[in-house]
N, C-alpha and C positions, 0 to 999 in steps of 0.2 A: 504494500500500500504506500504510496507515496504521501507526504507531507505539504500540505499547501494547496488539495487540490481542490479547495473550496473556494480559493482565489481567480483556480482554471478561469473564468471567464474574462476576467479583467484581463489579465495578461494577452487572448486572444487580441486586443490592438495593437500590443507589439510583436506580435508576428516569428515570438521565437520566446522558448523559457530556459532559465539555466538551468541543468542540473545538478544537483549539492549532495556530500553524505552529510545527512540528517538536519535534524531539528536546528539546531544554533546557528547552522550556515546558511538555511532557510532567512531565518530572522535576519541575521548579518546582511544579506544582499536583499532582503527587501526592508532594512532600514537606509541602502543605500542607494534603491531605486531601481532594481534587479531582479527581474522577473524569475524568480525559482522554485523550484518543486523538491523537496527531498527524498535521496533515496536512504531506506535504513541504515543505522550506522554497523560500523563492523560489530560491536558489540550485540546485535539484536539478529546475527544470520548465525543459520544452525546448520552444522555439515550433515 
């Protein structure tokens, strides 16, 4: 499950989203104006 995809729509004007591991780097680029979505961090994938 990705992180931020509640935002998916807004982002659709710019035309392109970053992708991030996780939660903090989510918030990090969109306090900086950065369209991103995260993907789980290493700590939450199971082998």
């Amino acid at each position: 499950m990705l992180y931020g995809l509640d935002r998916l729509e807004s982002f659709k004007k710019d035309g392109w989203v970053l992708l991030v591991e996780g939660e903090s780097d989510c918030w990090t680029a969109w306090y900086h104006g950065i369209p991103a979505l995260g993907l789980p961090g290493k700590t939450h994938w199971k082998s």
